[in-house]
C-alpha positions in Angstrom: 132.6 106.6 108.1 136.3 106.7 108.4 137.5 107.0 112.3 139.8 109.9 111.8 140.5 112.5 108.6 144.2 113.9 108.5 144.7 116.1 106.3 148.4 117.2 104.6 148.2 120.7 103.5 151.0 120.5 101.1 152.5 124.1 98.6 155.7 122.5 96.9 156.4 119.9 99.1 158.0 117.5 96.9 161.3 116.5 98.4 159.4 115.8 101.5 155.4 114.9 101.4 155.9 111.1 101.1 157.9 110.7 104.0 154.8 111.9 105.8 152.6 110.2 103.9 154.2 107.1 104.0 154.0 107.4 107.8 150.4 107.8 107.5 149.7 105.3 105.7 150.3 102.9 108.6 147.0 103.4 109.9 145.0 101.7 107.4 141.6 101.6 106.8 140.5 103.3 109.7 142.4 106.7 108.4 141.5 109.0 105.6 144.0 111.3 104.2 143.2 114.0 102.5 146.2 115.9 100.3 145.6 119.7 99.6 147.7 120.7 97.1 147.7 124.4 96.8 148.8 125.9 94.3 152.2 124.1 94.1 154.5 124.9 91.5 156.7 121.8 91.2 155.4 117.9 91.7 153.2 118.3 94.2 150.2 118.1 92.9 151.6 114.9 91.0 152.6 113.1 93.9 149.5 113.6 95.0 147.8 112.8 92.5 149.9 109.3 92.3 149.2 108.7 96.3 145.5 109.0 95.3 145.8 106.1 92.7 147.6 103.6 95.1 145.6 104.1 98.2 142.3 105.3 96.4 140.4 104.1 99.7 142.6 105.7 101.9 144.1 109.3 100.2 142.3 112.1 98.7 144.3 114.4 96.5 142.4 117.9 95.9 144.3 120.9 94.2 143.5 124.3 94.5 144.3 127.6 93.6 147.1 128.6 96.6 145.4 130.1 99.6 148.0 129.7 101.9 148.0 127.0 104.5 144.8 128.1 106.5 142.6 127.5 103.4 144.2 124.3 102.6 142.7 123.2 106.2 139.9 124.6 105.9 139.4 122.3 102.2 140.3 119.7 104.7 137.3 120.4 107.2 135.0 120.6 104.2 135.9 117.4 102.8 136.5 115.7 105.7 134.2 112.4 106.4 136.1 110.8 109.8 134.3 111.2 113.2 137.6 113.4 114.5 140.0 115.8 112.4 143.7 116.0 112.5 146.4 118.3 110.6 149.7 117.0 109.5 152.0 119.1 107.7 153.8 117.8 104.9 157.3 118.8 106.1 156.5 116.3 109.7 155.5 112.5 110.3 154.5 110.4 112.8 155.7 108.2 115.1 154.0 104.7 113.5 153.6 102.6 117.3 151.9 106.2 118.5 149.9 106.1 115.9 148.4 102.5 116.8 147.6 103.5 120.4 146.0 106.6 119.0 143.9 105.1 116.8 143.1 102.2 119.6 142.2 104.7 121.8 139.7 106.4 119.5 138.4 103.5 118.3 137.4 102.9 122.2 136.2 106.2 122.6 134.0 106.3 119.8 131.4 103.7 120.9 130.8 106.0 124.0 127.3 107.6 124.5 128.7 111.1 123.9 131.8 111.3 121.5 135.0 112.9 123.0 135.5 116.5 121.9 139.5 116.4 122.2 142.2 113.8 122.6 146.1 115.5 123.6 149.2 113.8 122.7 153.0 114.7 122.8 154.9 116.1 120.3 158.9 115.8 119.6 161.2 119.1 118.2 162.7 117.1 115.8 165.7 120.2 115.3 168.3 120.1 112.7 171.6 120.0 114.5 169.9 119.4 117.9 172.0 117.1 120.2 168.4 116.0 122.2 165.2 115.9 121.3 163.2 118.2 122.9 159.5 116.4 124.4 156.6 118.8 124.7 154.8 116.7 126.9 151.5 116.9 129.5 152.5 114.7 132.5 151.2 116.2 135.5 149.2 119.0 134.1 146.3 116.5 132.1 144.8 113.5 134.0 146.1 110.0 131.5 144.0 107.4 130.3 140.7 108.5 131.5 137.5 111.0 129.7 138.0 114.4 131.7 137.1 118.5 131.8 138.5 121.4 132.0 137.9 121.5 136.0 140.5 118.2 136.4 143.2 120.6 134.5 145.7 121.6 136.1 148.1 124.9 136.2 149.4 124.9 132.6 152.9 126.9 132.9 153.5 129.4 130.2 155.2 127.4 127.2 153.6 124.5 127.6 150.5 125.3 125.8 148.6 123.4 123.4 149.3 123.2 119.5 148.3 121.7 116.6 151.0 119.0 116.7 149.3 117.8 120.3 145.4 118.4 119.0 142.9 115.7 117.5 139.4 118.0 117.7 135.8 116.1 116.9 135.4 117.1 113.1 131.5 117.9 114.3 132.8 120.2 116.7 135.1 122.0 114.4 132.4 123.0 112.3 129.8 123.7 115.0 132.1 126.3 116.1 131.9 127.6 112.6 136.2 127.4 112.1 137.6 129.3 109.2 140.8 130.0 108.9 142.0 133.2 107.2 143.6 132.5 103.8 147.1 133.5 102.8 147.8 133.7 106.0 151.1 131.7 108.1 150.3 131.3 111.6 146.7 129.9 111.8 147.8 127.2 113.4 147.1 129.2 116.3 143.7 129.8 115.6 143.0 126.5 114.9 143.5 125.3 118.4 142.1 128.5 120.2 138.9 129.1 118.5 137.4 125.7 119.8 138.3 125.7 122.9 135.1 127.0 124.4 132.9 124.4 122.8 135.5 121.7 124.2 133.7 119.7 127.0 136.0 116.4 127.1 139.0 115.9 126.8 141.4 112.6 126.5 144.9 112.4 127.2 147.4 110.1 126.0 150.6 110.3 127.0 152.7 109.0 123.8 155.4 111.1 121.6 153.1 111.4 118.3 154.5 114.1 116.3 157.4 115.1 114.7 157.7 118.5 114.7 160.7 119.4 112.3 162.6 122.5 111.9 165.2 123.4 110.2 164.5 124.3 106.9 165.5 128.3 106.2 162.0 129.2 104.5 160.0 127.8 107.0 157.4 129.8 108.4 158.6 130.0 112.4 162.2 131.1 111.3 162.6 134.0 112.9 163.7 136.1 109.9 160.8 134.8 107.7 158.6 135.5 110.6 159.6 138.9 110.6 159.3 139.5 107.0 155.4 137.8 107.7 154.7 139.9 110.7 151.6 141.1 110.0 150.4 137.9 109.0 151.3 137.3 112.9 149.7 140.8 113.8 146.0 139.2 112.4 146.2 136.0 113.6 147.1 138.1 117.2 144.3 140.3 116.4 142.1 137.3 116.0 142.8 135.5 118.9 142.1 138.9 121.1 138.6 139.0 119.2 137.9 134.8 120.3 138.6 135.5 123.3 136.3 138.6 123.8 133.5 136.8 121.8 133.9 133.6 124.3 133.8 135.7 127.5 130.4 134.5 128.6 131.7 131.1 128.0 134.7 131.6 130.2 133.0 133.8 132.6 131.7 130.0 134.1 135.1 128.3 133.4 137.7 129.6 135.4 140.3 127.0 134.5 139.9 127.2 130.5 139.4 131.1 130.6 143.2 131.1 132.4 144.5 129.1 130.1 142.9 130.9 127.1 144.2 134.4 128.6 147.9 132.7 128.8 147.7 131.9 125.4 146.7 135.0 124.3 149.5 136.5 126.6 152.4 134.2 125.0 151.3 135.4 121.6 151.7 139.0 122.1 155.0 138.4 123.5 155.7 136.7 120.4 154.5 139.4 117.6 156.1 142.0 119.9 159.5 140.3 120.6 159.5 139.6 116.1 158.3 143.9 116.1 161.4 144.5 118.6 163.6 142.3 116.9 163.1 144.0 113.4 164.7 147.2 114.9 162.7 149.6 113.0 160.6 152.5 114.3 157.9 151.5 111.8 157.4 148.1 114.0 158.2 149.7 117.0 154.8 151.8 116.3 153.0 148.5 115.2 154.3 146.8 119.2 152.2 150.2 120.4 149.1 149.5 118.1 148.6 146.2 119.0 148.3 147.0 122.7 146.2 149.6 122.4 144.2 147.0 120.0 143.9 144.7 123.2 143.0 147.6 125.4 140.4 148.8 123.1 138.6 145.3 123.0 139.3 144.0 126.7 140.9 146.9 129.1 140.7 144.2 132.2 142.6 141.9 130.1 145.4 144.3 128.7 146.1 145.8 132.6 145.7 141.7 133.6 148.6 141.3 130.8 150.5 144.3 130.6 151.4 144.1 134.4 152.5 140.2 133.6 156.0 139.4 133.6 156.2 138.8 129.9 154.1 142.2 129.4 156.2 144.0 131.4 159.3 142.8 129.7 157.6 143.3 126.2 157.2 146.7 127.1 160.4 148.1 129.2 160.7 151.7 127.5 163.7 152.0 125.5 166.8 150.7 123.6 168.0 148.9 127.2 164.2 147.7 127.4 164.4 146.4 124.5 167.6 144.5 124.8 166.1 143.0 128.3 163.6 141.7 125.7 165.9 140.4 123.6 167.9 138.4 126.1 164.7 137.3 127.4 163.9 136.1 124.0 167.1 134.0 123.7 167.1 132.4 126.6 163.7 130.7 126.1 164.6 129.9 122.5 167.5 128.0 124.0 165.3 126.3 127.1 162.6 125.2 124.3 164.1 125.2 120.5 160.9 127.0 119.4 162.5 127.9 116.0 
């Protein structure tokens, strides 16, 4: 059994996918990587293909018909043989020294009686044009270099949530928890990290920059005018998340800390679709921003009063055209503070 499965969901990624891959490689044996190519019209699927014939212990390449990036993970899951899962996609890479105290750390963890569920790391902004890089980092919130629960959390401050960059789940866990992300669909990522969450009982810490996050490409899927061209991909995975977190509720009922977290989640991503709904300026959307809170209130009333009264719910929803704007400027000065997209 490999140690840890990464897989590269890749849909014509050729000027970049070995650059990732080549970074990936530096892990060796103890790594699998598994190469989804879906659908891709250009070289992709060659690359792949040629990868797989270098490194044929180390890289799987499977094609597919295209599915859109939440099936290409969920191919990953299915073929996956390491003891924990990771997803890379093909535009990042890794940090290479990271990568060694990751998989040291894993390798340690692994021989204990009950395998960890969840290790965090950082993750860099690596922004074209950016001056600094911008460090999404856990000091102070997660305890470091020590096996820990949800109790020892503490306050997690809206924006510094976890994401998929930051997230190696127990592959066990990920399909105990029955995972399956909707197909042509942007924006699972999101999904991916909230849906286990519940069934997450340790947790592991390591305070290194891992991840390279890049953005900067015009067609990628958090620029804001492709996200609102995609916006009801972004109104189901919203949709989604509101249904988790009503199916969990007996869960977090007994786990005050994780069910606040979970709830600010869920708040930040409303703030998101509706912001994308108010930014598109049309009355059509504007009807959509409505629909979706009623959706909330529908499913969880305490939740959508516990929200809508929020700062971010309250700003989201200031009635009319200077409302709005207050939105908008609200928007753009935390796009500045954290280079989101």
């Amino acid at each position: 059994m490999k140690l840890l499965s990464i897989v590269i969901p890749c849909y014509n990624s050729e000027a970049y996918m070995a650059n990732c891959i080549h970074s990936l490689l530096t892990g060796g044996e103890k790594v699998e990587i598994i190469i989804v190519d879906d659908g891709s019209k250009d070289r992709t699927g060659e690359i792949a293909d040629e990868f797989a014939r270098r490194y044929p212990t180390i890289i799987k390449a499977i094609h597919q018909e295209n599915g859109g990036h939440g099936e290409a993970v969920n191919t990953g899951i299915r073929n996956a043989t390491g003891l924990y899962f990771k997803v890379v996609d093909s535009d990042d890479w890794v940090c290479i020294s990271a990568f060694r105290e990751i998989l040291k750390t894993l390798m340690e963890l692994a021989v204990e009686r009950e395998p960890l569920d969840m290790l965090l790391s950082n993750f860099v902004y690596e922004k074209e044009g950016a001056k600094r890089r911008k460090v999404m980092n856990y000091r102070g919130v997660f305890p470091q270099n020590r096996i820990f629960t949800w109790e020892d959390v503490k306050f997690l401050r809206k924006g510094r949530y976890i994401l998929m960059h930051s997230v190696i789940f127990r592959t066990r866990l990920l399909r105990e928890c029955n995972l399956e992300l909707p197909g042509h669909t942007f924006y699972v990522d999101n999904i991916f990290v909230y849906q286990p969450l519940p069934h997450v009982k340790t947790i592991y810490y390591l305070n290194v920059d891992f991840y390279r996050y890049y953005i900067g490409r015009e067609d990628q899927s958090v620029n804001e005018k492709v996200m609102i061209s995609r916006i009801d991909q972004q109104l189901r995975v919203n949709s989604l998340m509101i249904n988790e977190y009503k199916s969990a509720y007996f869960i977090l009922r007994e786990n005050r800390k994780l069910r606040r977290y979970m709830r600010n989640y869920l708040e930040i991503i409303m703030a998101v679709s509706s912001i994308m709904l108010i930014r598109s300026g049309t009355e059509e959307n504007l009807k959509k921003k409505q629909e979706l809170w009623e959706y909330l209130k529908q499913k969880d009333a305490r939740t959508y009063y516990i929200l809508k009264l929020g700062v971010l719910g309250q700003t989201m929803n200031l009635p009319g055209r200077s409302g709005r704007k207050i939105a908008e400027a609200a928007y753009r000065l935390a796009r500045m503070a954290v280079g989101f997209n």
